[in-house]
C-alpha positions, 0 to 999 in steps of 0.5 A: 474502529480505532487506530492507533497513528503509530501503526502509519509509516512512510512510504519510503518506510514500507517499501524499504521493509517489503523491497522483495516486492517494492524494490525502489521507491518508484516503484511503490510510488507507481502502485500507490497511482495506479491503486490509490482508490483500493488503498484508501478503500481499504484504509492504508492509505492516509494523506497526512500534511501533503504526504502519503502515509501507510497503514502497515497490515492494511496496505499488506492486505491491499497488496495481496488482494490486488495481486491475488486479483491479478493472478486470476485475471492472468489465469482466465 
């Protein structure tokens, strides 16, 4: 599969653009720690030239599978 390398955005980018859920940079920063091994599985994250870089519909897909995970653990 091809992707296209505008399709990646900052992280600062991302969690400006979905601050209803990120609501500082911290906060984007302690999900990526915590859930960088999903995040690359799922193709989002990229490291590129020492800096964390996103995939915008990928790393949407990843933080919706990880909070629909959550909630069904909170629910059991």
């Amino acid at each position: 599969m091809t992707e296209s390398i505008q399709a990646l955005m900052s992280a600062k980018a991302y969690q400006e653009s979905r601050a209803h859920l990120f609501p500082s940079t911290q906060s984007l920063s302690w999900f990526i720690r915590t859930h960088r091994q999903e995040l690359i599985d799922g193709g989002a994250l990229h490291v590129i030239a020492g800096r964390n870089v996103l995939q915008e519909a990928k790393t949407d897909e990843v933080v919706l599978a990880i909070g629909r995970q959550s909630a069904q653990r909170a629910a059991a």
